[in-house]
C-alpha positions in Angstrom: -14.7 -16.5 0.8 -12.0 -13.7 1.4 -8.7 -14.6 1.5 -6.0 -13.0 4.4 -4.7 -11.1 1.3 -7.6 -9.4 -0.2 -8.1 -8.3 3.2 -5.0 -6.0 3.5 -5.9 -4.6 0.0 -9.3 -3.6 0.4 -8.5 -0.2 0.4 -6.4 0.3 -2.8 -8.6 1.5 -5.1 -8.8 4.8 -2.5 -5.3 5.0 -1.7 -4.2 5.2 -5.4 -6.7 8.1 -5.6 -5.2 9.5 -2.3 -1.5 9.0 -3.7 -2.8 10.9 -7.5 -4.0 13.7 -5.2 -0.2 13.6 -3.2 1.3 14.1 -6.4 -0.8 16.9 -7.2 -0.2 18.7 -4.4 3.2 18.2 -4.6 3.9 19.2 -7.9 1.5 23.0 -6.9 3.9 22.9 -4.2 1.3 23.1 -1.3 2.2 19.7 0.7 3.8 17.1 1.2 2.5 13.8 2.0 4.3 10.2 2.0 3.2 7.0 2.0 3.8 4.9 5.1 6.1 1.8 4.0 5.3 -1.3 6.0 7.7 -2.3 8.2 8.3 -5.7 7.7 11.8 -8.0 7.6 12.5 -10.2 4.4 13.7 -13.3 4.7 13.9 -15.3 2.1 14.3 -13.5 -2.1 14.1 -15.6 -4.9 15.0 -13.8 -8.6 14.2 -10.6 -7.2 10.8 -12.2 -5.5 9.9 -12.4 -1.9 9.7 -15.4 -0.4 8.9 -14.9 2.7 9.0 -11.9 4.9 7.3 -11.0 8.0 5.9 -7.9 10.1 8.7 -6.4 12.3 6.2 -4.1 14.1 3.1 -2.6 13.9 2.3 0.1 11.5 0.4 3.4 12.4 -1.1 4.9 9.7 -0.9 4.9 5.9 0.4 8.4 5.3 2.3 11.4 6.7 3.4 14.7 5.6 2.9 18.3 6.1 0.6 21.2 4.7 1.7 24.5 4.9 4.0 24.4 8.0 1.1 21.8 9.9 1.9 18.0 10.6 -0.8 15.3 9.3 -1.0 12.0 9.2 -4.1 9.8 8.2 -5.2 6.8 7.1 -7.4 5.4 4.4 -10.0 2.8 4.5 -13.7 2.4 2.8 -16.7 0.5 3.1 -19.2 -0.8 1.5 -21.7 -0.6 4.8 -23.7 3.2 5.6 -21.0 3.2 8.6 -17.5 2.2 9.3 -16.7 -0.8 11.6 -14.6 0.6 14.2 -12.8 -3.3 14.2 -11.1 -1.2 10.8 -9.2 0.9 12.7 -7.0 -0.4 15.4 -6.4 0.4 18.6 -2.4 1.5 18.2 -3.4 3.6 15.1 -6.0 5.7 17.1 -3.5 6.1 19.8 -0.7 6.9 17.4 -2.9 9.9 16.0 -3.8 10.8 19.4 -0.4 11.4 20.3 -0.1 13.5 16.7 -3.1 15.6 17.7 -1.6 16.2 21.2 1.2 18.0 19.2 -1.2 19.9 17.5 -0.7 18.0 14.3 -3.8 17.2 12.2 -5.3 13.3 12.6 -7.9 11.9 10.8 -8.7 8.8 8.6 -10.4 9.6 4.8 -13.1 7.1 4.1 -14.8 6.1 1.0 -18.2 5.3 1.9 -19.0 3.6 -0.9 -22.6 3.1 -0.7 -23.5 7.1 -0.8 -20.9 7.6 -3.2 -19.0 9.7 -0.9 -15.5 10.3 0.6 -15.4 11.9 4.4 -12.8 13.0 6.6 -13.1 11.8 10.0 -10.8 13.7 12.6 -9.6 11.9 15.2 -11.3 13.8 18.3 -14.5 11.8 16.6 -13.1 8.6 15.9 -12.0 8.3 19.3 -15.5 9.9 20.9 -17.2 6.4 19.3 -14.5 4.1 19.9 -14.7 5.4 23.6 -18.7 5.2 23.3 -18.3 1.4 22.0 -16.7 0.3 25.4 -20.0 1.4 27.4 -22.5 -0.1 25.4 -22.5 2.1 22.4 -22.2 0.8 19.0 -19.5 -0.6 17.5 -19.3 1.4 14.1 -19.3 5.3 13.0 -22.1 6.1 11.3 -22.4 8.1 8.2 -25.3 9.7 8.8 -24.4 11.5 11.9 -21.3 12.1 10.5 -20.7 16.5 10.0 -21.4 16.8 6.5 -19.2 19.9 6.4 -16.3 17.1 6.5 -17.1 15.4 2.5 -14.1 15.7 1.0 -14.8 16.8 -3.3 -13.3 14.4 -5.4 -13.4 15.7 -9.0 -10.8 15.2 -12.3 -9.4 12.6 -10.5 -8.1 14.7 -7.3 -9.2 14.3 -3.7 -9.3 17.9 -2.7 -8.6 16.7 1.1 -7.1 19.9 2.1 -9.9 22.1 1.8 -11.7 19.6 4.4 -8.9 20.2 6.2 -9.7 23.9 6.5 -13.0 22.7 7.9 -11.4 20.4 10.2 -8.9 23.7 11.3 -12.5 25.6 12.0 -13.6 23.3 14.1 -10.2 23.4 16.4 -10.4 27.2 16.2 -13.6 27.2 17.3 -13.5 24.3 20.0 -16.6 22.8 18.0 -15.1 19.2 19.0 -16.2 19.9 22.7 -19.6 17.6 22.0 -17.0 14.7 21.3 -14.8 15.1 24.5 
C-alpha cells in the first residue's frame, strides 16, 4: 500500500537529477533555475523538528528561472506507465503555466518515462490539447508514443541537457508547429 507520503516523493529521484543539472548550468553561467519552496505554515517545532505544519496555498510548479533573457517554469514528474496520467498534473498548475506561456515565457513539465528509459519535455500547448481532449471523451493520460520525439531530453554524465530541448521547443513556437494542438 502507498502511504500519503511516498506519494508526494515519487518524483525525487528526477528532481535531484533536474537540481544536479541547475547547478551546472549555473556554474557555465547559462541559466538560472530555482527550486519552488512549498508554501506551507509551521506550527508546532520540536528540537529543530516539525511537528506539524500545514499547506498555506497551493503550489504551481516545481521550478522557475530564466535562460538567456527567456522565463521558464516547469515541473517534474515520472512514471512507471507508457503514458502519463493527466490526474499528475493539476488543474491550477496547467493554468499557472498557461498564464506563463501567455507572456511568452517557456512552460512545460520534464517527465521520466521510466519504462522506455526516457526523459521528455512536454510543452504546455500539448499538455493542455489532452487535458482539453479528456473532457470530451478523449483519454485521460498523454501518451508516449505520440509524443514528438524531437522533445527527448539527453541525459548523459549525470546532466539533463534540458536546454537544448528547449531550442526544439523555441522551433516549434517560431514556426507555429503547435497549431495541430490548438
Amino acid at each position: 500500500m502507498t502511504s500519503w507520503r511516498s506519494l508526494g516523493h515519487r518524483g525525487d529521484a528526477t528532481e535531484d537529477i533536474i537540481n544536479a543539472t541547475n547547478k551546472y548550468y549555473e556554474l557555465h553561467e547559462v541559466a538560472i533555475v530555482n527550486k519552488m519552496p512549498v508554501p506551507i505554515k509551521v506550527i508546532e517545532i520540536e528540537s529543530s523538528i516539525i511537528k506539524k505544519a500545514f499547506f498555506e496555498e497551493k503550489s504551481t510548479v516545481d521550478y522557475y528561472g530564466i535562460v538567456q533573457g527567456i522565463p521558464i517554469v516547469f515541473d517534474a514528474k515520472e512514471t512507471e506507465k507508457k503514458s502519463l496520467p493527466l490526474q499528475n498534473i493539476h488543474l491550477h498548475q496547467i493554468e499557472y503555466m498557461k498564464k506563463v506561456r501567455k507572456q511568452n515565457g517557456l512552460a512545460f513539465l520534464i517527465v521520466h518515462f521510466k519504462y522506455y528509459g526516457e526523459f521528455i519535455l512536454i510543452p504546455i500547448e500539448i499538455i493542455d490539447y489532452y487535458y482539453e481532449k479528456s473532457f470530451n471523451g478523449g483519454r485521460k493520460s498523454i501518451p508516449y508514443l505520440e509524443l514528438d520525439k524531437n522533445f527527448i531530453i539527453e541525459f548523459k554524465n549525470g546532466i539533463l541537457h534540458y536546454l537544448d530541448t528547449l531550442n526544439v521547443y523555441l522551433e516549434y513556437i517560431d514556426k507555429n508547429k503547435f497549431a495541430k494542438y490548438l
